[in-house]
C-alpha positions in Angstrom: 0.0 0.0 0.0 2.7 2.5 0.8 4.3 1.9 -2.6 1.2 2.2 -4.5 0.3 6.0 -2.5 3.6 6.7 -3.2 3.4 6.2 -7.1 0.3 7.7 -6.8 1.4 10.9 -5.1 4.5 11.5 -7.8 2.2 11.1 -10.7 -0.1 13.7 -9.5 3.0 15.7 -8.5 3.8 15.3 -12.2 0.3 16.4 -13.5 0.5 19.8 -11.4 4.1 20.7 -12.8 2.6 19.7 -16.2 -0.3 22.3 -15.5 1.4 24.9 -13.5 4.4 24.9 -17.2 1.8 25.1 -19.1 0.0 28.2 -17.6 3.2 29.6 -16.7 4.0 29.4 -20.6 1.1 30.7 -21.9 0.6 33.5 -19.5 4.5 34.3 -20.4 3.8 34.4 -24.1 6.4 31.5 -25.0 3.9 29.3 -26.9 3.3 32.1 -28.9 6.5 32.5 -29.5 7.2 28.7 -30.9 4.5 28.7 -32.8 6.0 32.0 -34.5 8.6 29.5 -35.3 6.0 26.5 -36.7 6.6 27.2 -40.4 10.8 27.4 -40.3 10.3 24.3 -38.1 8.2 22.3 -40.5 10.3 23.6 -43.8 13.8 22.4 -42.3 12.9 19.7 -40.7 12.4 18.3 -44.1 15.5 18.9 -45.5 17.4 18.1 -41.9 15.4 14.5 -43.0 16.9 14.9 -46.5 19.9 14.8 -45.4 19.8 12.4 -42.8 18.3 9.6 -45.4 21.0 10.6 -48.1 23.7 10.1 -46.0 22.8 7.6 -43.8 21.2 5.5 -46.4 24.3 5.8 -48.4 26.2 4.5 -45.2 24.2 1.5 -45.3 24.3 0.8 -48.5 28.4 0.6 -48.3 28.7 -0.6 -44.7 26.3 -3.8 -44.9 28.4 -5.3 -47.9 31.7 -4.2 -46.6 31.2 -5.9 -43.0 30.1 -8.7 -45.1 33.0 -8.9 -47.3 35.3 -8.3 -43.7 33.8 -11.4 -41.8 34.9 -14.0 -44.5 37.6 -16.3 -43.8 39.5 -14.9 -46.3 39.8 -11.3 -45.0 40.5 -12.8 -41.6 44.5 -11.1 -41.5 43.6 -7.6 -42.3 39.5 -7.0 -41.3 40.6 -5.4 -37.8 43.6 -3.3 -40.0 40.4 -2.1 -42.1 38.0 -1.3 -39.4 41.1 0.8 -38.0 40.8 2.6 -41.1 37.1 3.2 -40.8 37.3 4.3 -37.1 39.2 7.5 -38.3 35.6 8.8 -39.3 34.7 8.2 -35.7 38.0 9.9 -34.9 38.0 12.7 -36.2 35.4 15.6 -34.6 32.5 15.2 -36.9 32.6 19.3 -37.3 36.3 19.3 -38.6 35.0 16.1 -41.5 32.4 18.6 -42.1 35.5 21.6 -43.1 37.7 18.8 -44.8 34.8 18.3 -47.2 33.7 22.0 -48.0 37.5 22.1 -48.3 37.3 19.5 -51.8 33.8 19.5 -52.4 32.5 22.9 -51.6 29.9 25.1 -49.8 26.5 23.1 -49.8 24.3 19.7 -49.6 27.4 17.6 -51.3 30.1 17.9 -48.6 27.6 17.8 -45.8 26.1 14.7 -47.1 29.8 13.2 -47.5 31.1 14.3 -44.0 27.2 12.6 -42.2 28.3 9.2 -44.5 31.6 9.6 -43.2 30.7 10.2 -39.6 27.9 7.0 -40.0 29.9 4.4 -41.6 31.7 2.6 -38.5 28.8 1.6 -35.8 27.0 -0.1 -38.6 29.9 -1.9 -40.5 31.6 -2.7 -36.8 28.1 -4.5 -36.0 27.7 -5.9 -39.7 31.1 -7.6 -38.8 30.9 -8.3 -35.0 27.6 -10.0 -36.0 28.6 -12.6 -38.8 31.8 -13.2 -36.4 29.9 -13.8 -33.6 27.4 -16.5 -34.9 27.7 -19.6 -33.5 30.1 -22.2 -35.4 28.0 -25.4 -34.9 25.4 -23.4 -37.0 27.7 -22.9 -40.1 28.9 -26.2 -39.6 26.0 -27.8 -39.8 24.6 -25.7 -42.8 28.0 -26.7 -44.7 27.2 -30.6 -43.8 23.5 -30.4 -45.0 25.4 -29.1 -48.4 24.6 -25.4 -48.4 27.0 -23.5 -50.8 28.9 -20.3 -49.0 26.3 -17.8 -50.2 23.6 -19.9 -48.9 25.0 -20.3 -45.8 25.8 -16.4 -45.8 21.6 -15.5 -46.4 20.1 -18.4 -44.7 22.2 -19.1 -41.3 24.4 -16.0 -41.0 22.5 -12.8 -42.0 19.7 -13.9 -40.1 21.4 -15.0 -36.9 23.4 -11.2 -37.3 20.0 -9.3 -38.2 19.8 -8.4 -34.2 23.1 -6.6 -34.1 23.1 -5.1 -37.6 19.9 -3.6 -36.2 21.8 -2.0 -33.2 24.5 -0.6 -35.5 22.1 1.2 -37.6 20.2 2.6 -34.6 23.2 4.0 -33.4 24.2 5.7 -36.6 21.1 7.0 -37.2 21.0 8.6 -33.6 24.6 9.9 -34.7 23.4 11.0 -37.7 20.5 13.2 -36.4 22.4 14.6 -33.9 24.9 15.7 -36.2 23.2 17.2 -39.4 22.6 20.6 -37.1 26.5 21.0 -38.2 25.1 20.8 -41.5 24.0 24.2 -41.3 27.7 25.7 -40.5 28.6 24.7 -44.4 25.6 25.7 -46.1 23.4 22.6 -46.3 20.3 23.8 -44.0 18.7 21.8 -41.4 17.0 22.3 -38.1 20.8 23.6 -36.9 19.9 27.1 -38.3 17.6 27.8 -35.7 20.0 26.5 -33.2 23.3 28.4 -34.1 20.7 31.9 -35.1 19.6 31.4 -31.9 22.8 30.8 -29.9 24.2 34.1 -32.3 21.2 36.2 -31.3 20.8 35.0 -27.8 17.1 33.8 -28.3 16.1 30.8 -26.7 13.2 30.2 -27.8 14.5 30.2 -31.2 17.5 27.8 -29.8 14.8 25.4 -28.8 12.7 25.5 -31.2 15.2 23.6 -33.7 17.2 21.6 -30.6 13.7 20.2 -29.7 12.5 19.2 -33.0 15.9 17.5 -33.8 16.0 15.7 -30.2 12.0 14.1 -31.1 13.6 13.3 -34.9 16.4 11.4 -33.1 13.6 9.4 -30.7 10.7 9.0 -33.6 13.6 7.6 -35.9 15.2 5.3 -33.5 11.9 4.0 -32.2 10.6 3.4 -35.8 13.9 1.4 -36.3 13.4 -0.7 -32.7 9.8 -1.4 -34.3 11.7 -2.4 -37.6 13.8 -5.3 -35.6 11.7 -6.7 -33.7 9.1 -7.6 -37.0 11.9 -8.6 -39.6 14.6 -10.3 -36.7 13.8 -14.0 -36.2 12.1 -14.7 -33.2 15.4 -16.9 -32.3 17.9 -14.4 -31.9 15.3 -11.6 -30.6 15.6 -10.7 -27.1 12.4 -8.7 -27.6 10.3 -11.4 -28.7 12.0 -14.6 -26.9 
């Protein structure tokens, strides 16, 4: 019973600081103020979106098929040499990729889209990789002695015992990506990071906030849409969600 008054008493604790921001913000004219902001909000959001599924889809277009090609046998001597290489993306502050690529490629969507792909190419080709490693041995062994060729064994036993942690790499990246296209902005390319750097320039929070807000519910929308993604196409198997 204590426990249960207790719950009881912080969510109604909750609901009064709910009420008491919400009067405080109307009576203070900030509401008013966001929704000043409503149409910038809506118009780069899309392209902070644009930008997120260039790059990132490029990144998984290259980083699926390169962690593939990294977890044969036959790459075994220099995988961890190459996924050195890739980590200097990770290395690197993402802003300073960002200059590097304006530097060769110019002021605009090009560079900015280079420099996200740059930035989102490790967590999913490290997990591509750590995922075919990790599957079990008895499983490939067995898929060999049942006379499954290498690709078969690849599609059938391997991709989907990996699906799980492929999954997880992409979430990451895609949380890394979002985060990161406000930087976007500081070569030309747009995205919510306008209102966040005009903001921080003019002093204007509610400007600030209205694009850090916006990006920060991109970044949960997107991740939870991906979680939702996993736990339909992984196999119930190797699914901790649905076990």
């Amino acid at each position: 019973m204590p426990t249960l008054n207790l719950s009881g008493a912080i969510r109604l604790l909750v609901l009064v600081a709910i009420f008491l921001a919400g009067v405080w913000s109307q009576s203070s004219g900030v509401i008013d103020d966001f929704i000043f902001y409503l149409p910038d909000v809506h118009y780069l959001a899309v392209q902070h979106l644009w930008l997120t599924v260039m790059s990132a889809g490029l990144a998984i277009l290259v980083a699926i098929p390169l962690g593939i090609w990294l977890s044969r046998p036959s790459m075994a001597q220099v995988a961890e040499s190459m996924m050195q290489i890739l980590n200097v993306g990770t290395t690197i502050p993402t802003l300073a990729v960002l200059a590097l690529s304006m530097s060769f490629l110019g002021i605009g969507t090009v560079p900015a889209v280079f420099g996200l792909f740059v930035a989102t190419l490790l967590p999913i080709a490290r997990n591509t990789y750590t995922g075919l490693k990790g599957v079990d041995p008895a499983l490939k062994e067995a898929a060999a002695g049942i006379g499954m060729s290498p690709t078969q064994r690849l599609l059938r036993v391997e991709l989907p015992n990996a699906l799980y942690v492929i999954f997880a790499g992409i979430r990451t990246a895609l949380a890394i990506n979002i985060g990161t296209v406000p930087l976007a902005f500081l070569i030309g390319a747009g995205g919510l990071g306008e209102l966040i750097f005009t903001g921080i320039d003019l002093y204007d929070p509610v400007m600030m906030l209205s694009g850090a807000i916006p990006t920060a519910l991109l970044a949960v929308v997107v991740d939870m849409l991906i979680a939702i993604t996993a736990f339909v196409v992984v196999p119930r198997g190797v699914n901790p969600g649905r076990a």
